[in-house]
Backbone as a ProteinNet text record, in pm:
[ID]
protein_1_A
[PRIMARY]
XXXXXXXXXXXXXXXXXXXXXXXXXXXXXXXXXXXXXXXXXXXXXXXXXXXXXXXXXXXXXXXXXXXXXXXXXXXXXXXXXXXXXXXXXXXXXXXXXXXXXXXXXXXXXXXXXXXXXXXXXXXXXXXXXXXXXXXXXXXXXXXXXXXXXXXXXXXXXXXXXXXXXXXXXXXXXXXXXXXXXXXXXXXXXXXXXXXXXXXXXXXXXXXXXXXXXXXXXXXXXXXXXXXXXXXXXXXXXXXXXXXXXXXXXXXXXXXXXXXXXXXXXXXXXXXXX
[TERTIARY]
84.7	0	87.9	46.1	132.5	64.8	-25	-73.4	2.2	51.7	135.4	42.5	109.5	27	-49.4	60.8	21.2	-105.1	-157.7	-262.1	-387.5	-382.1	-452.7	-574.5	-714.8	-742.5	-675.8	-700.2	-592.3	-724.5	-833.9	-914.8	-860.8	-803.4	-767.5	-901.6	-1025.5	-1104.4	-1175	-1196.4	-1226.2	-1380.4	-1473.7	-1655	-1704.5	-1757.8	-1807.4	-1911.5	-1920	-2031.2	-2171.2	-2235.9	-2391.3	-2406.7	-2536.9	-2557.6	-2623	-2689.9	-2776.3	-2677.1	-2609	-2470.6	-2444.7	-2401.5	-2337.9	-2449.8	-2531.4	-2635.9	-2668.8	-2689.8	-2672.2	-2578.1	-2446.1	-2333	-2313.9	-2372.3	-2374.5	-2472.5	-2562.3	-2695.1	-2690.4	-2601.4	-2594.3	-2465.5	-2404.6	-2269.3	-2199.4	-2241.5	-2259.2	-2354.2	-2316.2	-2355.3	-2333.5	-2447.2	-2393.3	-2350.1	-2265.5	-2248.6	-2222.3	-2300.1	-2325.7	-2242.6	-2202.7	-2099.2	-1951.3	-1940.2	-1782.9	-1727.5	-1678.3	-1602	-1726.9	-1687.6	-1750.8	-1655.2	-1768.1	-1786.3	-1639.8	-1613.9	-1503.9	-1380.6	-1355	-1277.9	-1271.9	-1367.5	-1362.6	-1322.3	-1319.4	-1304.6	-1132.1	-1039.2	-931.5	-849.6	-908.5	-907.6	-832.4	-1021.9	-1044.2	-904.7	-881.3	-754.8	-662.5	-614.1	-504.4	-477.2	-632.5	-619.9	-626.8	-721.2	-705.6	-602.3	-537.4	-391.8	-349	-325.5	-208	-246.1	-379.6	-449.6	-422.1	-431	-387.2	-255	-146	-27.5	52.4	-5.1	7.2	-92.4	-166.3	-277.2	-185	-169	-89.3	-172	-337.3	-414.1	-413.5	-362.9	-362.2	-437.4	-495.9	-598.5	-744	-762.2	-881.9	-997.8	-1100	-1241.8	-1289.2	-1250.2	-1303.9	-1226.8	-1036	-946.4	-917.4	-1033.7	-1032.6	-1122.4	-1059	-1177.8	-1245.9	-1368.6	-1458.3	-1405.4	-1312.8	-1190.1	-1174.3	-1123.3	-1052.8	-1139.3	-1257.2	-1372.1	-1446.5	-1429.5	-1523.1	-1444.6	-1327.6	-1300.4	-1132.9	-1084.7	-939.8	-865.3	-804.6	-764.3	-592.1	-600.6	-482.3	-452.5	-343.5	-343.7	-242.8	-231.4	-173.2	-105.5	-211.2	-172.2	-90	-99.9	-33.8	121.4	156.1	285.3	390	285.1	321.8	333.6	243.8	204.2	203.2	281.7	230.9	87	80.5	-103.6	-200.5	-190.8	-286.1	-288.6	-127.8	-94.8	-196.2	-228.1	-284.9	-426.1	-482.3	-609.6	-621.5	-555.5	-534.5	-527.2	-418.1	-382.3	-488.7	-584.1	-687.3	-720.8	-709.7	-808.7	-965.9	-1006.6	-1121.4	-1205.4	-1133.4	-1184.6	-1129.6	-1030.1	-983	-1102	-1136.6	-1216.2	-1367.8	-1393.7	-1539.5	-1511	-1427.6	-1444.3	-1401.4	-1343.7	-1285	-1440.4	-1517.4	-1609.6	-1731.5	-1762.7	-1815.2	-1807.8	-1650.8	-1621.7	-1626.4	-1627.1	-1603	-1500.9	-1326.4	-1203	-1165.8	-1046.4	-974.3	-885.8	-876.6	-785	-748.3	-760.5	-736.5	-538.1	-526.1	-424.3	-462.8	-397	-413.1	-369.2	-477	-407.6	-349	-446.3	-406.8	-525.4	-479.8	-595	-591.4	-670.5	-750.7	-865.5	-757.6	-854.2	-923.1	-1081.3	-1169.9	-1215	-1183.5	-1248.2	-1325.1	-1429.1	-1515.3	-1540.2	-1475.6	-1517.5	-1635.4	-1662.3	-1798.3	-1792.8	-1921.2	-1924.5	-1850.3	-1764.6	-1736.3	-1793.6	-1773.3	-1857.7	-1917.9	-1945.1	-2059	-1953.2	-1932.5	-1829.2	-1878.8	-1873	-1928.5	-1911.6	-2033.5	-2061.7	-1923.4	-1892.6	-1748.2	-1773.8	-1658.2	-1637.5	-1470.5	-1471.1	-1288	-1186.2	-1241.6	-1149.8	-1096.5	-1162.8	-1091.8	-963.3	-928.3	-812.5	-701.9	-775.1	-664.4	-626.5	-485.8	-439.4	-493	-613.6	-573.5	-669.5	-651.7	-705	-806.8	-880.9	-982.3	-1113.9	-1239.2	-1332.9	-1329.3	-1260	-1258.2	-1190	-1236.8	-1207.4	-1339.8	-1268	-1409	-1313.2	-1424.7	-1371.6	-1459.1	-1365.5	-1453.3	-1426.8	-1546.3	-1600.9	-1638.3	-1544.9	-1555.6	-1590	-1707.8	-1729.4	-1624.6	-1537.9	-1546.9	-1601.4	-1715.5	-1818.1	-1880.6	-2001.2	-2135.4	-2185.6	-2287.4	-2301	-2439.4	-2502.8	-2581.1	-2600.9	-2764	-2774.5	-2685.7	-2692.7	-2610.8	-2493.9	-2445.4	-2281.5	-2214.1	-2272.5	-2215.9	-2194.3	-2325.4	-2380.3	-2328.8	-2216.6	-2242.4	-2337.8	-2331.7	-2465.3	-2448.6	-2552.8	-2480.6	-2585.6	-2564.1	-2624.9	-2641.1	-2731.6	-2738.6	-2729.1	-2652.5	-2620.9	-2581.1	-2503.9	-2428.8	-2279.1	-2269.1	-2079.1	-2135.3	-2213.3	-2220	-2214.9	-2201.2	-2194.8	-2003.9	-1962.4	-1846.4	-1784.7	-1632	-1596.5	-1714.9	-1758.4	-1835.2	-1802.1	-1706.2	-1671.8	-1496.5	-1435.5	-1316.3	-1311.3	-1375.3	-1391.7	-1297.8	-1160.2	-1173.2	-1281.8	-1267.3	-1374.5	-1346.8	-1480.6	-1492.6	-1606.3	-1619.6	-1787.2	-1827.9	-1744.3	-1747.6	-1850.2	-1750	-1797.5	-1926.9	-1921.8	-2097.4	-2233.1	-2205.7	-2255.8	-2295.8	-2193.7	-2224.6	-2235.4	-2249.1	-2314	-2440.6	-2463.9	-2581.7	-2699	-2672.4	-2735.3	-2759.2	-2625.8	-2602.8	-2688.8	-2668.4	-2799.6	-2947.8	-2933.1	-3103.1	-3143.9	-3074.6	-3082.4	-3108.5	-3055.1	-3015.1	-3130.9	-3212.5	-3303.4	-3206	-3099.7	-3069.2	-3081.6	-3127.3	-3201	-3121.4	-3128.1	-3049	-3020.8	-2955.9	-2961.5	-2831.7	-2924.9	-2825	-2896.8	-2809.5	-2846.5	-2878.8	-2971.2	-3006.3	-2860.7	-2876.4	-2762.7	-2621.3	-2524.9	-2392.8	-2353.7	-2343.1	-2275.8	-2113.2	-2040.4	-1901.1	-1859	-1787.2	-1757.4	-1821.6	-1930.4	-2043.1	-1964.7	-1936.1	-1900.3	-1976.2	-1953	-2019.7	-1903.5	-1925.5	-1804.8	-1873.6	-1787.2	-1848.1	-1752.8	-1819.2	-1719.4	-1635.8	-1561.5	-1488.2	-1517.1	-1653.3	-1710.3	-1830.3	-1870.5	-1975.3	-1990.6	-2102.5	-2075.9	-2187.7	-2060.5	-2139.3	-2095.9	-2159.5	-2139.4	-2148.8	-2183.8	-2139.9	-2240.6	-2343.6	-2355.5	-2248.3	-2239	-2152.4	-2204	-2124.7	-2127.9	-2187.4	-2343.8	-2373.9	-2411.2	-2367.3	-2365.3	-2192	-2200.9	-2130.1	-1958.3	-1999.5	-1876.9	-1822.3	-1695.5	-1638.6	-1636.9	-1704	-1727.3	-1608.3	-1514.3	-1409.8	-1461.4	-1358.9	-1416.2	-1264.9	-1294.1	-1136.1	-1187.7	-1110	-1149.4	-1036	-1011.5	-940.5	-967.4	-903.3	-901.7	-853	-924.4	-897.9	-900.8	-761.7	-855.2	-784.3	-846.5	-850.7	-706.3	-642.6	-517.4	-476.7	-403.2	-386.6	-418.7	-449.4	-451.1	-374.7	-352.5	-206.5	-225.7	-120.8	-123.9	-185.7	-264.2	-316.1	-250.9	-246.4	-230.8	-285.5	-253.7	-265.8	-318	-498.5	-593.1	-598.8	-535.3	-504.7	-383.9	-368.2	-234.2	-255.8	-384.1	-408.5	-378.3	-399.1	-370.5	-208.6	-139.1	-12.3	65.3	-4.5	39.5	44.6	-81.2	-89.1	-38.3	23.2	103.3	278.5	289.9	407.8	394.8	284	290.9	217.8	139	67.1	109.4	136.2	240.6	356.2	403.7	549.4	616.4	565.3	645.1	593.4	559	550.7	508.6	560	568.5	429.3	355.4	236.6	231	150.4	103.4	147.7	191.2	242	152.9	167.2	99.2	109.4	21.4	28.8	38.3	199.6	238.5	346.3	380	416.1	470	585.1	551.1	444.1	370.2	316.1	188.9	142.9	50	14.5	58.2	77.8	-98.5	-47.9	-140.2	-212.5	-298.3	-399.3	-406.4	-468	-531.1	-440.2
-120.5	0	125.1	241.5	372.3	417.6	424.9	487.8	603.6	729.2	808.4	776	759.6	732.8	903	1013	1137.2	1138.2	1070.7	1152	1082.8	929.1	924.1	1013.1	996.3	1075.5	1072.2	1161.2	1177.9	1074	1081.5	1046.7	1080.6	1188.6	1206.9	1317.1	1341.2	1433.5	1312.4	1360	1331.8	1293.1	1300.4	1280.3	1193.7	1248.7	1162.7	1083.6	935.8	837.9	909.6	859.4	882.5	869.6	902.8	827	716.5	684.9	585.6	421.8	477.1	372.4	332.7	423.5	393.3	287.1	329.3	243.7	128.5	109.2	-28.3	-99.8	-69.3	-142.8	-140.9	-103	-135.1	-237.9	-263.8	-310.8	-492.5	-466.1	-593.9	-619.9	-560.1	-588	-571.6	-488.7	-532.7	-330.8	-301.9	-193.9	-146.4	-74.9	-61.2	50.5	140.3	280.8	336.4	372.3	424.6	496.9	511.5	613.9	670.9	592.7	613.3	665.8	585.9	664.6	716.5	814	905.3	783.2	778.1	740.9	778.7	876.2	892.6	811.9	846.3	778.7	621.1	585	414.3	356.4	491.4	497.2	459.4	535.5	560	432.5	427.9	293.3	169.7	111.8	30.9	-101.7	30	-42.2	-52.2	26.1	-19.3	-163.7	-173.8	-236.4	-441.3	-381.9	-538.6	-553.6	-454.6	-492.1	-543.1	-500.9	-592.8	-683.3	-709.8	-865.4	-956.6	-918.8	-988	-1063.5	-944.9	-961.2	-1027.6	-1044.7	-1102.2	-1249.1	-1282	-1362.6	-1524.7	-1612.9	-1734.8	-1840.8	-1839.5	-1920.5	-1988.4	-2078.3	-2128.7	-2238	-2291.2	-2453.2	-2405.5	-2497	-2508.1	-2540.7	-2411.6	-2433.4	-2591.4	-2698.1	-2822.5	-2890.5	-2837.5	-2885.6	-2825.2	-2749.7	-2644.5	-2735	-2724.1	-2742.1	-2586	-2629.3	-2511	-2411.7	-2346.4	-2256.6	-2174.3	-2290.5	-2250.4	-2188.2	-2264.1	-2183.7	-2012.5	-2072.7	-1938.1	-1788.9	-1811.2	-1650.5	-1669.2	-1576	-1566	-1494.4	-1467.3	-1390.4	-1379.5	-1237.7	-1208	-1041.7	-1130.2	-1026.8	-940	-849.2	-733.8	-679.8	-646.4	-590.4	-467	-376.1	-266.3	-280.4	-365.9	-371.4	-406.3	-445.9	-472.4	-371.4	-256.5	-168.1	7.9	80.4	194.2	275.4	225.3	273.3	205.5	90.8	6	34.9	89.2	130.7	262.6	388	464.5	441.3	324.2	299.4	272.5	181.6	64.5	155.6	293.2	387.5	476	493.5	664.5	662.7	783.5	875.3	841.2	855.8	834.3	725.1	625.9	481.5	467.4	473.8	457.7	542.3	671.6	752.2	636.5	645.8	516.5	437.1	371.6	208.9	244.3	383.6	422.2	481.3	524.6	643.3	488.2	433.1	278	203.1	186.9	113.4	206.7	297.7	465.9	450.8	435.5	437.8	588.2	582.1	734.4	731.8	578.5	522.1	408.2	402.4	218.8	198	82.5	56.4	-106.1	-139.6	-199.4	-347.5	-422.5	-591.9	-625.5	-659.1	-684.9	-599.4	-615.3	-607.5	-734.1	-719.5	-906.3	-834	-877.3	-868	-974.5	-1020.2	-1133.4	-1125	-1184.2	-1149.2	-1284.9	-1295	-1417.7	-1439.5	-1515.5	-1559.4	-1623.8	-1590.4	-1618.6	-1784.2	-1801.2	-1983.5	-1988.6	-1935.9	-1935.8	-1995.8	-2029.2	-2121.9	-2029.1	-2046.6	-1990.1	-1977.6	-1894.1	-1864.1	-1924.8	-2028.1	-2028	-1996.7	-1980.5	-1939.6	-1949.8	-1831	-1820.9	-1669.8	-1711	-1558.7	-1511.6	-1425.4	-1331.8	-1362.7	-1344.2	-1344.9	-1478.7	-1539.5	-1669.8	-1676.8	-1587.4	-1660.5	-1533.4	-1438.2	-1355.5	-1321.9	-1356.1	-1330	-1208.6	-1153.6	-1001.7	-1036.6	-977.8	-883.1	-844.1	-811	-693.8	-706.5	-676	-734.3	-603	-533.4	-359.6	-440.6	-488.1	-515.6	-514.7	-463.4	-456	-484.2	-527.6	-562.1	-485.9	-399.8	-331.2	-375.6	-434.2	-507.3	-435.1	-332	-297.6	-345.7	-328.2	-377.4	-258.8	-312.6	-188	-200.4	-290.3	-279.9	-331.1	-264.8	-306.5	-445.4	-458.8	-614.8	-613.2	-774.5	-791.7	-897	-955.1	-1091.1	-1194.3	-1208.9	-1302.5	-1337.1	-1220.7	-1226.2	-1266.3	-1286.6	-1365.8	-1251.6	-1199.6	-1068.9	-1098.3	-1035.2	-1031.5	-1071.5	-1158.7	-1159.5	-1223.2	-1154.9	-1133.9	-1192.4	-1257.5	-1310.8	-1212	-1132.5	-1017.5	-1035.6	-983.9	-997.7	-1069.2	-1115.8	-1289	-1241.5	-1167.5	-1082.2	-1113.2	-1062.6	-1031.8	-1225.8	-1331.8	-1429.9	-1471.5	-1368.5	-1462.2	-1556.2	-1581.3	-1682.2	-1828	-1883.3	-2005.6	-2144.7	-2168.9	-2251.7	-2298	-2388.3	-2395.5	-2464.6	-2398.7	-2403	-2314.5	-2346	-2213.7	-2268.2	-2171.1	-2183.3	-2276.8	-2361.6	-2476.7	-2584.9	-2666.1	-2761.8	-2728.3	-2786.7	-2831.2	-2679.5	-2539.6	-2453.9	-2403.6	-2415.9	-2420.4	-2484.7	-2614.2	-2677.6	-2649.3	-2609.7	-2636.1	-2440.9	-2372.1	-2214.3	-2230	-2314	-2319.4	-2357.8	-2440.3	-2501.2	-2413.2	-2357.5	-2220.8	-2116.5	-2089.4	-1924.1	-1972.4	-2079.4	-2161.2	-2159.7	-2234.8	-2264.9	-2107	-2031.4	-1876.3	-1782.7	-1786.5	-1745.4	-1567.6	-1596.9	-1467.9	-1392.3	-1274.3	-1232.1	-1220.1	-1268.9	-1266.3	-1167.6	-1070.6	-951.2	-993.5	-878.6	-917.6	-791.3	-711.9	-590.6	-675	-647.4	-669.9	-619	-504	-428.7	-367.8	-339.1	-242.2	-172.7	-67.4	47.1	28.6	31.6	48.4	171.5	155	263.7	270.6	140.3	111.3	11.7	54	-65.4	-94.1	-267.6	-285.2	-312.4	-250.4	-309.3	-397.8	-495.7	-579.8	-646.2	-607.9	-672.4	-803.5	-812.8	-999.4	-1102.2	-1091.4	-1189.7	-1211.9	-1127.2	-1156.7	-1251.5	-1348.5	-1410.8	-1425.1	-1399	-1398.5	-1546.6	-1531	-1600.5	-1505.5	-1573.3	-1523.8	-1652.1	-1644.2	-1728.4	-1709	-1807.1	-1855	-1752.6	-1692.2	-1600.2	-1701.7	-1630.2	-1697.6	-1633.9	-1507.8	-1442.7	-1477.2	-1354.3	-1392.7	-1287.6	-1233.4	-1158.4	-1183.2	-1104.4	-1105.4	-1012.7	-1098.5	-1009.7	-949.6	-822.4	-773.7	-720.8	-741.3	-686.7	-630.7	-534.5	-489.7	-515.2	-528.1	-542.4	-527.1	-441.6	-391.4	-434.8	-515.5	-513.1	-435.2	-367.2	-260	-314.9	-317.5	-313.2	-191.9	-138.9	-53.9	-25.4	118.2	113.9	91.8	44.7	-10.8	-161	-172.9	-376.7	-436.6	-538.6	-622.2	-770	-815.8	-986.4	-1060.4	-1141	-1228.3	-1382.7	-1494.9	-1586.4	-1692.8	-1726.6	-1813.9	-1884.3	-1936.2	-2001.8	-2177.2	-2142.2	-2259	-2220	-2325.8	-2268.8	-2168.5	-2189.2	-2049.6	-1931.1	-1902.3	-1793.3	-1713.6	-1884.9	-1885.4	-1862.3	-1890.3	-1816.3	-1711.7	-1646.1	-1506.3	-1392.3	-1492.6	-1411.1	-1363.3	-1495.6	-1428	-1371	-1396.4	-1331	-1198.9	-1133.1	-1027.1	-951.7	-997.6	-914.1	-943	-947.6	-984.5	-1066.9	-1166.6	-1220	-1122.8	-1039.5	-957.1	-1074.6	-1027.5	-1120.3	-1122.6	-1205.3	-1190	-1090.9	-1037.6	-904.7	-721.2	-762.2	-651.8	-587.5	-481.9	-317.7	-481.2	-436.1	-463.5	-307.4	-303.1	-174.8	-165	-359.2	-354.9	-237.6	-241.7	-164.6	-263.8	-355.5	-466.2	-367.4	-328.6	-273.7	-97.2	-42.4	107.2	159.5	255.1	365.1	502.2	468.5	562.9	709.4	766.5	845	945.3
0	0	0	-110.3	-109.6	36.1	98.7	142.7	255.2	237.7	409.9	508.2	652.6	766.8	793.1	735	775.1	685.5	594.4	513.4	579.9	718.2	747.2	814.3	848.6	952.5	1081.4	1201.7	1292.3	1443.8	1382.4	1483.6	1666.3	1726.6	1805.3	1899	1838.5	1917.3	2019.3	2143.8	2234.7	2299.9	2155	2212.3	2319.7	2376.2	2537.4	2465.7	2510.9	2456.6	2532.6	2486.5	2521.4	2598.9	2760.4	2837.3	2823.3	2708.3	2666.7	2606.1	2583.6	2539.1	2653.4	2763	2879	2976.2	3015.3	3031.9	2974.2	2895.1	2822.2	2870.6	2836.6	2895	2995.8	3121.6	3248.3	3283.7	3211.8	3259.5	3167.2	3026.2	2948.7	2937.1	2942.2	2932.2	2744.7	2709.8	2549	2508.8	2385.1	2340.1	2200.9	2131.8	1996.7	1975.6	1948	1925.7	1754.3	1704.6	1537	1531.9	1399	1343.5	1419.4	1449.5	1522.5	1419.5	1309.1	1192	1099.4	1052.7	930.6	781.6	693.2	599.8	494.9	521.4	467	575.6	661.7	744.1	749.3	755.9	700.3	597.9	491	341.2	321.2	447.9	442.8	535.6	633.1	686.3	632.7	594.1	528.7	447.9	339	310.7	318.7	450.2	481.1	609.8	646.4	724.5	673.6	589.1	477.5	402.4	352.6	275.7	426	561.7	591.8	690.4	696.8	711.3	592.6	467.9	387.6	365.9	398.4	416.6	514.9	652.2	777.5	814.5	715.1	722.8	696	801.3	759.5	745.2	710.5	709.8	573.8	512.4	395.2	360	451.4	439.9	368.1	264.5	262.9	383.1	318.7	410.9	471.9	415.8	473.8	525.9	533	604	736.5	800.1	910.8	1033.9	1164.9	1208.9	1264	1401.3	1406.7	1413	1477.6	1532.8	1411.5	1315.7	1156.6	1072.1	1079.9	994.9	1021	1165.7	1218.2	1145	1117.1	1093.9	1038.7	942.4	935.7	1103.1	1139.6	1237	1214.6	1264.1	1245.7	1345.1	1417.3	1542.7	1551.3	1646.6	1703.2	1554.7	1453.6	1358	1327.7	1491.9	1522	1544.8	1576.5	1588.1	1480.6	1380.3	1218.7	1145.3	1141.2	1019.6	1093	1072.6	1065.4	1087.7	952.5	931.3	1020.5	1027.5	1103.9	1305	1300.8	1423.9	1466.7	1329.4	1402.5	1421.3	1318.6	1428.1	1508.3	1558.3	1721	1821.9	1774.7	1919.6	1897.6	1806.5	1823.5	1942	1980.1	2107	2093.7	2000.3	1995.9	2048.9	1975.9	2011.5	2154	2235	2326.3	2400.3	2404.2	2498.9	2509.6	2364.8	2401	2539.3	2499.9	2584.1	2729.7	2755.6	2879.4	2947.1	2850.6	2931.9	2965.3	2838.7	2899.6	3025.9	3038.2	3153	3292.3	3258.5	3404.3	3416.7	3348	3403.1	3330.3	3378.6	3342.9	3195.6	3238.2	3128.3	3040.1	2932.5	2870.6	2809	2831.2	2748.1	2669.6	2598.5	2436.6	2537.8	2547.7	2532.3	2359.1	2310.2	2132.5	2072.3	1987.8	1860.9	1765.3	1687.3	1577.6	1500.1	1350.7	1238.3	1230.8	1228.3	1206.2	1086.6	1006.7	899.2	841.3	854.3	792.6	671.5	618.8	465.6	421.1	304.4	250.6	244.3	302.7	358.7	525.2	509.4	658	792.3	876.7	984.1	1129.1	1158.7	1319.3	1384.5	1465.2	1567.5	1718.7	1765.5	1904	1988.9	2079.8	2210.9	2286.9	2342.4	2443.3	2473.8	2607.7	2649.4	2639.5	2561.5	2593.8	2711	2795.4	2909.3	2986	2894.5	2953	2911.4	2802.6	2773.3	2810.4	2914.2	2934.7	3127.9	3187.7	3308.4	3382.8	3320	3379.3	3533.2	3602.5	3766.3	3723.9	3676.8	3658.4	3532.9	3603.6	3484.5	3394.8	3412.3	3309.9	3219.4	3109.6	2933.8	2898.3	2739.2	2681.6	2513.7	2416.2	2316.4	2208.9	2143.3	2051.8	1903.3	1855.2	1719.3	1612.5	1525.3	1404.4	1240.5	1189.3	1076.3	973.4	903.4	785.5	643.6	664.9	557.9	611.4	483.3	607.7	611.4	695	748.9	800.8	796.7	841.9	881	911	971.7	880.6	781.5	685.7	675.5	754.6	753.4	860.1	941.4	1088.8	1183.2	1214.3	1314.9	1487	1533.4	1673.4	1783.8	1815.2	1882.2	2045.8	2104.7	2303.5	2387.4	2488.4	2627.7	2682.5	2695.7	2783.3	2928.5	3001.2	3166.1	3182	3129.1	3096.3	3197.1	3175.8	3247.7	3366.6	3435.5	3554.1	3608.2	3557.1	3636.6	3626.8	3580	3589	3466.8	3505.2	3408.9	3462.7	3331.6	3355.2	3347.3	3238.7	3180.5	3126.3	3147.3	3129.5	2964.4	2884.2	2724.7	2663.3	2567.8	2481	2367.5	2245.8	2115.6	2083	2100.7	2008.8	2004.6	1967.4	1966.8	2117.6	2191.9	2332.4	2370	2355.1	2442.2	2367.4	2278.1	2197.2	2244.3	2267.5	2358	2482.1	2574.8	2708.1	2728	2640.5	2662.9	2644.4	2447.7	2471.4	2569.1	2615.9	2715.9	2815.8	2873.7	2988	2984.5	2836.6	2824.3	2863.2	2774.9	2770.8	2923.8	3008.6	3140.4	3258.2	3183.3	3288.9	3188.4	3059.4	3051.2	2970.3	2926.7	2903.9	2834.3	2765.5	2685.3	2545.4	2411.3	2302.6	2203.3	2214.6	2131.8	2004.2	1879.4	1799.8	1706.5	1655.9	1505	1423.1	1332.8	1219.8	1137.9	1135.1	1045.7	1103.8	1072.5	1133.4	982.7	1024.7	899.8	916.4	839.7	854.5	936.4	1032.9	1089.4	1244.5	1243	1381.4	1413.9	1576.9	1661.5	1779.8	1783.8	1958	2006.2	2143.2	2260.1	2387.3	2407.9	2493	2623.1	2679.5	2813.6	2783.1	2893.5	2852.8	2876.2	2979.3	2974.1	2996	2882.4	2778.8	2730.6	2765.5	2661.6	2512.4	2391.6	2235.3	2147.3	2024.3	1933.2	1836.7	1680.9	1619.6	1463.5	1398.6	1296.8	1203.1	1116.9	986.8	869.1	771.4	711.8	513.3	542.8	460.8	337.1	309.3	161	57.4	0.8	-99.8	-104.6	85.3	96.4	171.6	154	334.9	415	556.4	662.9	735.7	702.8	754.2	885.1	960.4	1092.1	1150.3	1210.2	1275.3	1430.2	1590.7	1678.6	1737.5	1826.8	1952.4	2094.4	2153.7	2286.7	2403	2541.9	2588.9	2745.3	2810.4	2925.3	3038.6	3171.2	3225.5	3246	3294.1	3308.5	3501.1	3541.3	3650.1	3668	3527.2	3595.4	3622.2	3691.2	3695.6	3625	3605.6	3591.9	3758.3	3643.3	3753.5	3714.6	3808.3	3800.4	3711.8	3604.5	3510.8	3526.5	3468.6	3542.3	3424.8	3305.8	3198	3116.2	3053.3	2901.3	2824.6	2792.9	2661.2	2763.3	2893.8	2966.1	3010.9	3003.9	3011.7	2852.8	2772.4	2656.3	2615.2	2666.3	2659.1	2746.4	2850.8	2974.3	2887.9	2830.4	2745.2	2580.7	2510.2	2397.6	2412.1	2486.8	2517.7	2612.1	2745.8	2848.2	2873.1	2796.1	2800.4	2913.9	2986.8	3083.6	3183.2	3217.1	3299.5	3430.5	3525.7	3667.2	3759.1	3842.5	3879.4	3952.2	3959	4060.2	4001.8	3893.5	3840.2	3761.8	3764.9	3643.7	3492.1	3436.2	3287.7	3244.3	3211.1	3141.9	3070.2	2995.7	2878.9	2742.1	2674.4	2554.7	2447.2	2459.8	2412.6	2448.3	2565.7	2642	2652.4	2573.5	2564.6	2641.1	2670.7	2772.6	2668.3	2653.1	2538.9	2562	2632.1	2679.7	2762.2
[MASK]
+++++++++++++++++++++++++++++++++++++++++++++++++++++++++++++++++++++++++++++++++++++++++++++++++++++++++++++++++++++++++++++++++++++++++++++++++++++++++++++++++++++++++++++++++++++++++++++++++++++++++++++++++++++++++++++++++++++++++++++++++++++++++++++++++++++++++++++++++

């Protein structure tokens, strides 16, 4: 991509979320907020962020040599530490102020970011929650789910357990049949209410706590569902004690080794705001 990082937008103004946003996400754990980026800004985005999903993307198997994991989505992470351009979305002010004024902290810093991008035919993402697979202290994360084109039920729509956070990690599942299973059953059993948009405009994100728990249907048109998604969590968290492997993996590929009881304040972990 020719693209200068200077000719990006600077997305650095500071808009306070709604109280109506904010509410929501206190009450479901989960929220939609419209037009974050202006139409042009997504415009500019956009491709720089799929050129280097494309470029960073090591998924080479055919669709029927995947299992559920494989299907549900390409992924391709901490794209910021790869790309320039892609870096100044990950760090905007903007997006950072959302998920800070959401959660009531003063401040976010960056676990990762993950391009999802679902391919056409693509498979159902199952039922799970985020935070299982991360060491942190603190239920302040939130994961903000960018379409940069638009999307709908067909395309494998976000979709949330409402008040589902407030019970806690549930299940010692990461993604896969298993935790599909034994959520479904979970929501069914706890009665939790199922929200999901019909539609998202490019540039509309939901942010959702970490343990939330969503899914996600299989992308059944004829595109691909690009999705950009940032993970945020409060500033002052520390490492917590490693509750499985995927946690202990992420203790060294995400916080660097950082020792238990410590600040997560990584250069892996940069401070937004």
């Amino acid at each position: 991509m020719s693209t200068q990082v200077s000719q990006l937008p600077a997305l650095t103004d500071l808009n306070a979320v709604s109280n109506e946003n904010v509410k929501e996400f206190l009450e479901k754990g989960h929220t939609l907020v419209k037009n974050i980026l202006s139409p042009e800004e997504i415009a500019a985005y956009r491709p720089v962020i799929v050129d280097a999903a494309g470029r960073y993307n090591t998924e080479r198997r055919k669709m029927e040599d995947r299992d559920t994991y494989g299907k549900a989505f390409l992924q391709i992470m901490n794209l910021w530490r790869s790309d320039e351009a892609v870096k100044k979305f990950v760090l905007a002010k903007r997006l950072a102020k959302i998920a800070a004024d959401l959660m009531g902290v003063e401040n976010v810093r960056i676990y990762h970011d993950q391009a999802l991008f679902k391919e056409p035919g693509g498979g159902p993402t199952p039922w799970h929650q985020d935070q299982y697979y991360w060491p942190i202290d603190t239920i302040n994360t939130i994961t903000m789910w960018m379409p940069l084109v638009d999307i709908d039920v067909d395309m494998g729509m976000l979709t949330f357990a409402s008040g589902s956070f407030t019970k806690g990690a549930i299940f010692d599942f990461e993604i896969s049949d298993e935790s599909e299973s034994a959520f479904e059953n979970y929501v069914k059993k706890e009665q939790f209410p199922i929200s999901r948009a019909k539609t998202m405009k490019a540039g509309d994100a939901t942010f959702h706590r970490g343990f939330t728990i969503h899914n996600a249907p299989g992308n059944n048109s004829d595109k691909m569902r690009e999705v950009m998604t940032i993970i945020y969590i409060a500033d002052g968290a520390c490492v917590s004690s490693p509750k499985n492997q995927w946690q202990k993996n992420d203790l060294e590929k995400w916080l660097m080794g950082k020792p238990l009881g410590e600040l997560i304040d990584s250069e892996l972990n940069p401070k937004i705001l």
